[in-house]
N, C-alpha and C positions, 0 to 999 in steps of 0.2 A: 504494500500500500504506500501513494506518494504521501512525502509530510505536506503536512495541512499548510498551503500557501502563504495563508496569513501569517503563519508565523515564519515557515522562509521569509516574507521582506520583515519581518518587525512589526506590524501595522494591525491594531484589532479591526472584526468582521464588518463594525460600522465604520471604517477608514471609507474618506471622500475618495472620488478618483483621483484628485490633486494627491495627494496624501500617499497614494500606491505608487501615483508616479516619483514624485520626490525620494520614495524610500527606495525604488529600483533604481531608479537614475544613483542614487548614492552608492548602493553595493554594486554595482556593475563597474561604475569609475575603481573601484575596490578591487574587485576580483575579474575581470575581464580578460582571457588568455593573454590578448595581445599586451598586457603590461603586465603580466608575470608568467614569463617562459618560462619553461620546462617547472613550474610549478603546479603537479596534479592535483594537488589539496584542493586549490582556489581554482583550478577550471571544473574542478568534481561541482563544488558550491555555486559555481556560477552556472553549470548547469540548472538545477534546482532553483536558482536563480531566475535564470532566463523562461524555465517551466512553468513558475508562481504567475509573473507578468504575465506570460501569453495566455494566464486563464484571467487574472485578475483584472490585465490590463484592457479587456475586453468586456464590456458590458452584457452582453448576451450570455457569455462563458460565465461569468460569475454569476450573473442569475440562476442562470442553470444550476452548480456548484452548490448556492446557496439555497436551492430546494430540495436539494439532494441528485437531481438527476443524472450528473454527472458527479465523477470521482475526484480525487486531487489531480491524477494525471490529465483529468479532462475528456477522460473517455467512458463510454457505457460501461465497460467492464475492463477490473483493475488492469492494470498496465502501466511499466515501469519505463521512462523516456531516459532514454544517454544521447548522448553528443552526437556519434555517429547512427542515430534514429534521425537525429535532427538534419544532417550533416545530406543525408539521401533521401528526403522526407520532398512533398511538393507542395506539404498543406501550408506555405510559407512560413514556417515559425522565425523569429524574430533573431536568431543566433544566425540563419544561413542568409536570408533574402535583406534583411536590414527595416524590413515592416514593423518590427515592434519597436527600430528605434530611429523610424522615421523623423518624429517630434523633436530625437535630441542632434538629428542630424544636423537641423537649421542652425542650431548655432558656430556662433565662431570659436570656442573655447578648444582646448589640446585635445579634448577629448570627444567633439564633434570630430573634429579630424581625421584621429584614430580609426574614428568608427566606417567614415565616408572610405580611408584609403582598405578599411581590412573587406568593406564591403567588395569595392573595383576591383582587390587581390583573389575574391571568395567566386566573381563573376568570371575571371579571366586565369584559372588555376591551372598550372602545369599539370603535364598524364606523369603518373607516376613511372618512377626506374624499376625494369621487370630484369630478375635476377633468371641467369644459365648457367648450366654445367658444361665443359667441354672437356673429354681428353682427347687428346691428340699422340700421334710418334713421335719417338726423340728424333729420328731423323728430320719430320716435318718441323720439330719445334727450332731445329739447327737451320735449315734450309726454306723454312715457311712455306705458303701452301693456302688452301682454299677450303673450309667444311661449311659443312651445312647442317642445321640445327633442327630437327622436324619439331614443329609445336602441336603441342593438345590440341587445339584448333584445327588442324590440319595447315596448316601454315607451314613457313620455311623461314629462316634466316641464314643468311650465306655471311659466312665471317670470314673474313680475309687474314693471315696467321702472318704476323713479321716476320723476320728474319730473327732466331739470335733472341725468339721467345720464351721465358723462364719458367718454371712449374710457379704456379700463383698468382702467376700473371693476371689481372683484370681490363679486358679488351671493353671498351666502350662504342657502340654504335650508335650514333646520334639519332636521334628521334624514332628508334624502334622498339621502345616503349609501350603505356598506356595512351592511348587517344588521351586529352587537354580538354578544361571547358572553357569557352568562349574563345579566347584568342591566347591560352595559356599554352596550346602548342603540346604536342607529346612526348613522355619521358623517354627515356634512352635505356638498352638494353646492354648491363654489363654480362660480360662472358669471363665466369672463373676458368682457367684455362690450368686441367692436368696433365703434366708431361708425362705418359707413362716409361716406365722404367724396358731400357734396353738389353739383352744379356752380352750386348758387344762394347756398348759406351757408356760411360758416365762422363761428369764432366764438372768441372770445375772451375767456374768465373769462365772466360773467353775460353780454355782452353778445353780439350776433349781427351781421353783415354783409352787406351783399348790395349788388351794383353793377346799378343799372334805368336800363338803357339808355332816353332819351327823344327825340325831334325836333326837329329845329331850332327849329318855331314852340313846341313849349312851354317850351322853354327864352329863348328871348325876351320872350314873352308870357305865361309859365305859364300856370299850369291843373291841371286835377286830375286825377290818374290812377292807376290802380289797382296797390296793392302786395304783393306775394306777404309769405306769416309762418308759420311753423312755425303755425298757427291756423288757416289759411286767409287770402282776400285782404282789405285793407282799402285805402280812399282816402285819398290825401294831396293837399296841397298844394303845386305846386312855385311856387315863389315866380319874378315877373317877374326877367328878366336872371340866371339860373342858370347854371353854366360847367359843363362835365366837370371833378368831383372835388369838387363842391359835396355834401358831407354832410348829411342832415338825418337826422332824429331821432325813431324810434316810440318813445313812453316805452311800457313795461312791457311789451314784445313780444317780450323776448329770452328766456333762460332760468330758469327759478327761483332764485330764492337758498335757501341752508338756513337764514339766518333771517324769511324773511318775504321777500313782494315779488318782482317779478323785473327781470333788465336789460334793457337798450332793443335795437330795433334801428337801426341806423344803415345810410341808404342813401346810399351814393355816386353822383351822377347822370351820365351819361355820353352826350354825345351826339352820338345816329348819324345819318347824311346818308345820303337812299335809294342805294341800289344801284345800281338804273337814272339816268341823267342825266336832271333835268330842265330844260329849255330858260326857264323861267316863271322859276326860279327862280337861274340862272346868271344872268339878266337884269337881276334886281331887285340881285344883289349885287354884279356889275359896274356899275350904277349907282350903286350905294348908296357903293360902295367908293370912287369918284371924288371925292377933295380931301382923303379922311379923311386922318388921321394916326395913326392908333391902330395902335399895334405891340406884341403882346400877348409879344413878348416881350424888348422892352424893361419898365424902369421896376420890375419885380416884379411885376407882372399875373401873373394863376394863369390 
């Protein structure tokens, strides 16, 4: 059940209409959103506020009210009003349209002002920012690219992916949003952007990583072999007597910079002995191995 009007403004039942007026105009200048932001107390009260007036401040309505036929809220049967009732409402209540406080519009005081600019802001309201999820590849996120977003609606949004784009990334597309009323125009649609995770690269600031696994004989002998990049593949060179953990160096292969240029990738080389045993080569390294001294892990050998 709403609280009894009269007593939201202050004012007993035999209050003139001068008298209801005077008492709302004063708690409204009080509690009005637009002079206490992010204060719920006083927009909660100014509701109930606003609520008392559009029955009181109405001669019909409070007749009614005061023979019973209507409730506090103003309606046949109980019913509780908030902001957002009022807010999407079209029976013009005095919080959205600016009709209950037509009277204190005429004035010149701060607070006719107030009321005149929160009215033209309430007429001419931006569409609200409509939030998206995206994951994308690490490749795409390195190299950029084009997705497309299907909506509940059956709609589409086509996002366009920078270059050099980071996991958390929030991609902004201007006015693809909620529809605006009046001339407030439509919000914008941010895109949370996930990079999903690669089993070949990670990456670090501009720079990219990847571990290429190679053979015993090129890592002895080097040689040249082929290396995967957010680009497609390209050939390197592994240099004679390479170990596993020996890093080398693709300059400008990694991600864009935002000023200019990009970072490298770096490959760690890592090396694998076949699977199946081979007997040729058990051979050659049980002979090879006879008088050596080399203890890789003594001395600080890597």
């Amino acid at each position: 059940m709403a609280t009894n009007p009269y007593d939201v403004l202050g004012v007993s039942p035999s209050a003139s209409a001068a008298d209801i007026q005077k008492a709302y105009r004063k708690l409204a200048k009080k509690l009005h959103p637009d002079l206490n932001p992010g204060d719920k107390k006083a927009e909660e009260k100014f509701k109930e506020v606003a609520g008392a007036y559009d029955l009181l401040g109405d001669a019909e309505k409070r007749k009614r009210f005061d023979n019973g036929e209507i409730d506090a809220s103003g309606a046949e049967q109980p019913q509780h009003h908030f902001y957002r009732d009022f807010a999407g409402a079209d029976d013009g209540h005095p919080y959205t349209n600016g009709a209950g406080f037509a009277d204190f519009m005429d004035g010149e005081d701060p607070f006719a002002e107030l009321l005149k600019r929160s009215q033209r802001a309430r007429a001419n309201r931006r569409g609200a920012d409509l939030h998206y999820r995206l994951a994308i590849d690490f490749v795409d996120s390195i190299t950029g690219g084009n997705k497309r977003i299907s909506l509940p609606d059956g709609g589409a949004l086509d996002v366009k992916i920078p270059p050099g784009l980071v996991d958390g990334q929030v991609l902004r597309l201007k006015g693809k949003g909620a529809p605006g009323i009046g001339k407030g125009g439509p919000g914008d649609a941010l895109i949370d952007v996930e990079v999903l995770p690669d089993r070949r690269f990670t990456r670090d600031g501009d720079n990219i990583s990847l571990e290429l696994p190679i053979s015993l004989s090129e890592a002895v002998l080097g040689g040249r072999v082929r290396v995967p990049t957010p680009t497609g593949e390209v050939t390197m060179s592994v240099p004679k007597g390479s170990n596993t953990g020996t890093t080398l160096r693709l300059r400008g292969k990694g991600a864009p910079r935002h000023g200019g240029g990009s970072g490298d990738e770096l490959v760690k080389l890592k090396i694998v002995l076949p699977n199946s045993p081979d007997p040729e080569l058990e051979a050659f390294v049980s002979g090879w191995g006879e008088g050596q001294e080399f203890n890789p892990r003594e001395g600080g050998a890597s």
